[in-house]
N, C-alpha and C positions, 0 to 999 in steps of 0.2 A: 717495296719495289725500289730497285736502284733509278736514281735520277736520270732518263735518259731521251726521255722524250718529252717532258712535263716545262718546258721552255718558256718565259716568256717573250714576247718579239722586241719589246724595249730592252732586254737584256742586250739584244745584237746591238744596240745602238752604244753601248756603255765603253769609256776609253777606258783599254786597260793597256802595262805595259807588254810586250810579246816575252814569251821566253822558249827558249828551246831544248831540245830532251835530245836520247840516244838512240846506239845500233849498233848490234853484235847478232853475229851468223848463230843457227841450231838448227837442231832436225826437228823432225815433225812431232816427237813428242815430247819436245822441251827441254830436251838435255842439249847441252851446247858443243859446240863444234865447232872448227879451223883453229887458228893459230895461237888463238888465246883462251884456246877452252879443253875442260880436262884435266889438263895439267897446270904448273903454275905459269905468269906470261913470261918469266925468266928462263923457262925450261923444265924447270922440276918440283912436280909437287911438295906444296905444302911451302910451297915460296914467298905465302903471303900470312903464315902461322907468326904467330912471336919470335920474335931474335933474343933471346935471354931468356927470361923468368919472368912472370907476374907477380906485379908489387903489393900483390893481396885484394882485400874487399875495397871497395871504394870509401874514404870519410866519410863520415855525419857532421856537418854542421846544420845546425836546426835556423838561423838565419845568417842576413848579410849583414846585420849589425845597420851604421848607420845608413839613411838615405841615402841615394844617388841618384842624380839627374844626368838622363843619358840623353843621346842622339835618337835620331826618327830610325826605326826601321826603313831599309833600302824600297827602292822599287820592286825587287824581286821578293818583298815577305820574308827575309832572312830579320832577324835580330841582331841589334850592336850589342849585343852579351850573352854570355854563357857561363857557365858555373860545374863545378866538379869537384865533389867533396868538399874540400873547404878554402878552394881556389874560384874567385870571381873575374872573370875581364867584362870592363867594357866602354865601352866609346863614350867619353863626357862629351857632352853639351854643350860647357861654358868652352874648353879651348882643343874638342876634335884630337884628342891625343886617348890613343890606347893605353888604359891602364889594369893592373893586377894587383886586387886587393886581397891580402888572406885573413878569411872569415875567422880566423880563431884569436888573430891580436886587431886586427883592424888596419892596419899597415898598407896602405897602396905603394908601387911604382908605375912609372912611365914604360912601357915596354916597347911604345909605337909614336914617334911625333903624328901633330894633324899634316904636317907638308907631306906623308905618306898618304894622306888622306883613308887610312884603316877602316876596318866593316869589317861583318860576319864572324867572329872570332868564333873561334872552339876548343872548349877545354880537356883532356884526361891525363889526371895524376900529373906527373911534372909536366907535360907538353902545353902548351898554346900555341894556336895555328891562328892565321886570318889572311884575309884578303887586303891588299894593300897596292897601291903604283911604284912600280919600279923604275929604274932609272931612266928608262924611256919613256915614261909617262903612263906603261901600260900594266892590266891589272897584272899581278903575279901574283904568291901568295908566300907566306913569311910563318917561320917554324920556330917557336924558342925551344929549346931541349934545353939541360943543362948548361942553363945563364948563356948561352950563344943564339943567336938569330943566323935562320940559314935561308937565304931565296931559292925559292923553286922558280928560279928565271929560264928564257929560252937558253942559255948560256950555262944553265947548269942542265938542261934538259938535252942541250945535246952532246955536252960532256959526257953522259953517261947512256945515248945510245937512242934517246926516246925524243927528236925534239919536237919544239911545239912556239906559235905566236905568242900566246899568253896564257893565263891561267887563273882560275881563281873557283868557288866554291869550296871552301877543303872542310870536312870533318874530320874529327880526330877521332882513337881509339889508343890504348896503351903502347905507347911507343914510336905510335906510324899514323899518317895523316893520307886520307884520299883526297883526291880535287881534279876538277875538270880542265882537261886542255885542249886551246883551240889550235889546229895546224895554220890559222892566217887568223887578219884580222875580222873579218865577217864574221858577224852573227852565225850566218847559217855556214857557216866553212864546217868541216868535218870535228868532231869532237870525240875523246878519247877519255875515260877516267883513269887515274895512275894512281898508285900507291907510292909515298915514302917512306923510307924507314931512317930514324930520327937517328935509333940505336945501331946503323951501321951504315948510312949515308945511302943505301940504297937506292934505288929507282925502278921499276918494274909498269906495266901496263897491266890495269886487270879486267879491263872491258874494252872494246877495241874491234874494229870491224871498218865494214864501210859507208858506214850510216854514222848516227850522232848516238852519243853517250854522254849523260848527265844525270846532274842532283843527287848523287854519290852518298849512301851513309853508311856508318860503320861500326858491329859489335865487335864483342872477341871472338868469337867466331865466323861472322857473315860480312859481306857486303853487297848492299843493292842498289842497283840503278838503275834510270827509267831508260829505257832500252827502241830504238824508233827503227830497226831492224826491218820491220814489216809494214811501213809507212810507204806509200806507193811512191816517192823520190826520198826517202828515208833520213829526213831532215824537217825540224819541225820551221813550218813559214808561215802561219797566219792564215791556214783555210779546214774548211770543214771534213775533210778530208785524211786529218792528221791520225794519225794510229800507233799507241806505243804500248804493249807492256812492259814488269817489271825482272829484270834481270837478279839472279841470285848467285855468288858468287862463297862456295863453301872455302874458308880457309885455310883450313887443312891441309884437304884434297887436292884443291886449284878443283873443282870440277865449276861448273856455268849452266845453270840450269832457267831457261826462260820461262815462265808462268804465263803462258796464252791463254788469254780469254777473251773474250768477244769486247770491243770498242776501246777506250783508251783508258791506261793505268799507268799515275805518275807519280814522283814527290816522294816515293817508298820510304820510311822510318822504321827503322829496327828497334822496338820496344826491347828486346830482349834476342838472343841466340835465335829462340823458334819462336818469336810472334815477329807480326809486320802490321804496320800501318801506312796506308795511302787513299789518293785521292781517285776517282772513275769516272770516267764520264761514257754514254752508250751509244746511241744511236744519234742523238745529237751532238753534235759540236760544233757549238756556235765560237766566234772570235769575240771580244773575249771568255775565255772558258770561265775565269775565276768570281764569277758571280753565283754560281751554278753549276753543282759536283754532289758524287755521292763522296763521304768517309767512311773508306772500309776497314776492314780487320784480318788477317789472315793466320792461320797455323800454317810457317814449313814444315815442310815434306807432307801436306793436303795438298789436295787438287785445288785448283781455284772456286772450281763450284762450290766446295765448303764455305767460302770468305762469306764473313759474316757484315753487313748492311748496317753502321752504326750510327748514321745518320743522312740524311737528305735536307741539302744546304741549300739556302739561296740568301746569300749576302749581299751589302754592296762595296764590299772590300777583297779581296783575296790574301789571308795573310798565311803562309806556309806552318803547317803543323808539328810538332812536336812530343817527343815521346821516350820514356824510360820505364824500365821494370813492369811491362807489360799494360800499360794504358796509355792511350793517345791523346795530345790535346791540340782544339783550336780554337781558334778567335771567331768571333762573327760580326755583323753589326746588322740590324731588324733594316729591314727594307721596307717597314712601316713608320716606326718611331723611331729609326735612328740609333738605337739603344745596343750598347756593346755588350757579349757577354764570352766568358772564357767557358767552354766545354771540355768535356773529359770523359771518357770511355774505355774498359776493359777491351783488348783489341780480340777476344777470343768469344766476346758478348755475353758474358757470365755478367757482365754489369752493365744496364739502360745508362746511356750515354747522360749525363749530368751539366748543370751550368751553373757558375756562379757569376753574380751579378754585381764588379768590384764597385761601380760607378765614371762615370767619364771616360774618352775614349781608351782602345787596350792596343798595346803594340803584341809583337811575334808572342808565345810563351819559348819558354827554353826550361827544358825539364831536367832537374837534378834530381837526385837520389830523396830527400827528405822535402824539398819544396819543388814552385814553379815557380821561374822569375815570368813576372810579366810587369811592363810598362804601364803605369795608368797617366791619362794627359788630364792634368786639371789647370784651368788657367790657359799662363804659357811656359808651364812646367811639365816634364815629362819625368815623373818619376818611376824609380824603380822597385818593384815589390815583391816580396817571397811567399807564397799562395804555398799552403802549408798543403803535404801530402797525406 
């Protein structure tokens, strides 16, 4: 049974931080519609496909070599690291600067001071993305492509047609980084997610509407985001009330196809082209949500009634999920003992969800091709670890 009414009422009591989700127009059977759906949001399909070639299969490196002591996970369950092939970033600890080590010689650089005060990095093939303050103090997010950093500031957002307050959440894919933009500074001010493209300076809209758009991920194929379109003031603000599905955006095509189902679906992870993983909540929604969720599974181009039930959570953490090559992972920590443990599950249910049990507490996972990096806290060290695949 998906988690939906099975609450506890100490749960309502639990501080958590707020976050907020999207909104984009569709018809009534889920295929999308107005200005940003169809085609691509530049004008013509297949706007948000590859600018070049693909640079092949992704590396193997089988680990990160030496330890690293990184930074805490944000508030929002994002991880200070990510990894791709045989490319590492991530936020040290001792002096808050983003760095880039390559797993085949061991070699770090600097790529980010701490006075940016850096987070959330995301890696594919040559790109690094992350979230970072811009010259005005506010987030923006910061692209390296070939040895150059480029701001996705309001000032280049309205250079090129799309502008925006601030910005920040980006995942990467080969070549182009998606991320969330606020039109002001508010929280609940309107939210758009945008595409860049690294390989040709690009800028485009690919979810968009008049409601909020967020949490943005991305394969070479897809992108999806939680979508608040159908939320009865269509902006997510801390009441039980809140209703979003998951928005799916074909690359190719530009088509935009919403996946309505009943109660709220967010946080979407593209394991792969056709699988997805995300978070549900049903008939309840209590503030804070993130004690208490189902983790689900999905096959694109299924109906949602297919999505497969991979587990039923009740933590006392919320730390955002994680997922590559078709299985999903997260964190949890027992609401009995205390006790952390890193889970993982085929997102299509050919595999019962799984837990390994690292010891001391666990930060985000972040899933690569051959391991998962996850954080273990022992002490007042937070080290960093490769959870073989």
């Amino acid at each position: 049974m998906r988690l939906s009414s099975t609450i506890f009422p100490a749960l309502l009591l639990v501080a958590g931080a707020p976050l907020a989700c999207g909104g984009h127009t569709s018809n009534g059977d889920g295929a999308g519609s107005g200005d940003d759906a169809g085609t691509g949001a530049d004008g013509a399909a297949g706007a948000f496909a590859f600018v070049g070639t693909s640079p092949g299969p992704e590396p193997t490196c089988a680990s990160i070599g030496a330890p690293a002591n990184v930074s805490q996970d944000d508030l929002y369950g994002y991880p200070p690291y990510a990894a791709y092939g045989c490319r590492l970033a991530y936020v040290r600890a001792d002096t808050g600067a983003l760095v880039l080590r390559d797993l085949a010689t061991g070699v770090e650089k600097e790529i980010a001071p701490s006075s940016e005060h850096p987070e959330r990095p995301t890696v594919s093939f040559d790109l690094v993305a992350w979230q970072a303050n811009g010259a005005s103090g506010s987030p923006e997010v910061h692209v390296l492509y070939n040895d150059k950093v480029t701001a996705l500031s309001p000032a280049l957002g309205a250079m090129k047609g799309h502008g925006f307050d601030h910005a920040g959440e980006p995942r990467a894919s080969n070549g182009v980084v998606v991320f969330t933009a606020w039109s002001a500074a508010a929280d609940t001010s309107d939210t758009d997610v945008l595409l860049y493209r690294a390989t040709d300076d690009g800028l485009v809209v690919v979810a968009g509407g008049p409601a909020q758009q967020r949490f943005a991920d991305i394969s070479d194929g897809k992108i999806a985001v939680t979508d608040f379109i159908e939320d009865p003031d269509g902006t997510f603000n801390e009441n039980d009330a809140d209703l979003a599905d998951i928005g799916i955006l074909d690359r190719a095509s530009g088509v935009y196809t919403l996946r309505k189902s009943p109660g709220k679906d967010a946080f979407p992870v593209l394991v792969s082209d056709d699988a997805l993983g995300f978070l549900h909540w049903g008939d309840h929604r209590p503030e804070p949500k993130f004690q208490a969720f189902a983790v689900m599974g999905a096959v694109l181009g299924l109906p949602p009634s297919s999505d497969k039930l991979l587990s039923d959570v009740m933590t006392n953490i919320f730390i955002r999920p994680s997922g590559r090559y078709g299985e999903l992972f997260w964190v949890t920590q027992s609401m009995t003992d205390g006790t952390y443990a890193l889970n993982h599950a085929k997102t299509d249910g050919s595999q019962a969800a799984a837990v390994s049990n690292l010891g001391g507490a666990l930060g985000a996972p972040a899933a690569a091709k051959a391991f998962t990096l996850v954080a273990v806290q022992t002490g007042s060290l937070q080290s960093l670890h490769a959870v073989a695949r």
